[in-house]
C-alpha positions in Angstrom: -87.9 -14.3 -52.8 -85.8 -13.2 -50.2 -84.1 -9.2 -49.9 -81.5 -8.0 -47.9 -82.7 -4.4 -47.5 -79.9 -1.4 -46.1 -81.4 1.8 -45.3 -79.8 5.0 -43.9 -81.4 8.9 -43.3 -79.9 11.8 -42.1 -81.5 16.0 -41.9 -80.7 16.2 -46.0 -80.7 13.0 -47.4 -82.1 8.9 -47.3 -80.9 6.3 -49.0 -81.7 2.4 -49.8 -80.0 -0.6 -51.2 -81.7 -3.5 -51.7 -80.0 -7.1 -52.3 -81.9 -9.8 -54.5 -80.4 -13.0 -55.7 -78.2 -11.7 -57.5 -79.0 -8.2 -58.2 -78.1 -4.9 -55.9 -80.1 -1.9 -56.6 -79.3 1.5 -55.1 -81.1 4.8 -54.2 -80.3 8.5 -52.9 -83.0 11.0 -52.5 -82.3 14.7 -51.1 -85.4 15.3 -48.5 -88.3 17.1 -49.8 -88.0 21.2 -48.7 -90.8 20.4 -46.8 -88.2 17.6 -44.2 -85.1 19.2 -45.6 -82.8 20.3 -42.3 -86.5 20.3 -39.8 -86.2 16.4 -39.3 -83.7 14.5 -37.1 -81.4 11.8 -38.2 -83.6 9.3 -36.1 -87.0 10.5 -38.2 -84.9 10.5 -41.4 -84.0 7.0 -41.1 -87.6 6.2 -40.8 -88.6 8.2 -43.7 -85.6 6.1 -45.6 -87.2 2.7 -44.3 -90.7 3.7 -45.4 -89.8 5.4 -48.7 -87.3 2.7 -49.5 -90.1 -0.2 -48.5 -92.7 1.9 -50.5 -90.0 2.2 -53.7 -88.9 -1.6 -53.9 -92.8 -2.3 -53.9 -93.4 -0.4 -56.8 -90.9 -0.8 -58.8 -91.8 -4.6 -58.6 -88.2 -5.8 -56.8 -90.1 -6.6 -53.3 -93.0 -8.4 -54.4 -96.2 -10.1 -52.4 -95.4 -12.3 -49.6 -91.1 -11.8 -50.0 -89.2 -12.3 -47.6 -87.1 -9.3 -46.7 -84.0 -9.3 -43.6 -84.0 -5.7 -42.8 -80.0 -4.7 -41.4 -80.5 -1.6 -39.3 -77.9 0.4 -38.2 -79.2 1.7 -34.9 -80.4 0.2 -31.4 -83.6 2.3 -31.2 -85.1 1.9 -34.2 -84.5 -2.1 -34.3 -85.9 -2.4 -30.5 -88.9 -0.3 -31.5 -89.6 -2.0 -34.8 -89.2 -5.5 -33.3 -91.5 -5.1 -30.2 -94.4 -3.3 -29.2 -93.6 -0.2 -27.6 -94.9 3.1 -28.8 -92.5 6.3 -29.5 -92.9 9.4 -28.3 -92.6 11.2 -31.1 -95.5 11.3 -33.4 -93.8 12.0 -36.6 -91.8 8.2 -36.0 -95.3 6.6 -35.0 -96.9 8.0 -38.0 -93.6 6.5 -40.2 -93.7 2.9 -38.2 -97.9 3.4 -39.1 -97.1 3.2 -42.7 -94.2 0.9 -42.2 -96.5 -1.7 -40.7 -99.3 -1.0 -43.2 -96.6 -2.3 -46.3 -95.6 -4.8 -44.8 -99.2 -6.3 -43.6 -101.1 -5.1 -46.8 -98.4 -6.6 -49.1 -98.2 -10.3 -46.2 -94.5 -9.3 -46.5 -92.6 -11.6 -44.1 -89.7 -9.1 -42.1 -87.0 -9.9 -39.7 -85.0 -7.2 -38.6 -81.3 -7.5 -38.1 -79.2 -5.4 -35.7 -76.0 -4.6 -37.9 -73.0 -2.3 -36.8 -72.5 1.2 -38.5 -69.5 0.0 -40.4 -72.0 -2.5 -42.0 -74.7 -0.1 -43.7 -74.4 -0.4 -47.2 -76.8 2.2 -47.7 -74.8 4.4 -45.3 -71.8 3.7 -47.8 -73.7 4.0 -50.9 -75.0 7.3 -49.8 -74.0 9.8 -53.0 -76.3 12.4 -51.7 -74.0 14.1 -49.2 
């Protein structure tokens, strides 16, 4: 099956919206106290692509081997997650770490997609701010 999957973090809040067939399922989260205001947007929106990743797993919408055209939002993220170079800042690695584990352990096929701002449905869809 193939998924369009939005994402979008900021210091308080993430959120995901995943696009199936003919299905569109949404999500807010405020950060945990622990992330809450200590994390930048930047890390936030990796926490939002990990958690978000992590949530359509197990709640059985991203399944084995799925196919799943990831629209991000921002320049850095997309030219980090689509070639090999390492950030500097550890917390990101750590979150592209577990990104990459998903997405290997699961044999999920990804393309990334450079999208404009104005584009982000999960930006849009975010009810948490």
């Amino acid at each position: 099956m193939e998924h369009l999957f939005y994402y979008y973090g900021d210091a308080k809040n993430i959120s995901w919206v995943i696009q199936s067939n003919d299905s569109v399922t949404e999500q807010n989260r405020e950060h945990v106290n622990i992330y809450k205001n200590k994390i930048s947007n930047l890390q936030s929106k990796y926490i939002a692509l990990h958690i978000g990743l992590f949530w359509g797993i197990g709640v059985f919408i991203i399944k084995n081997e799925d196919t799943i055209k990831i629209k991000c939002d921002d320049k850095e993220i997309f030219e980090h997650m689509t070639s090999k170079l390492k950030s500097k800042d550890e917390f990101i690695e750590k979150r592209t770490f577990f990104i990459n584990q998903l997405i290997n352990q699961r044999k999920l096929k990804v393309e990334f997609d450079l999208i404009d701002k104005s584009e982000n449905l999960a930006k849009i869809k975010n009810k948490c701010k």
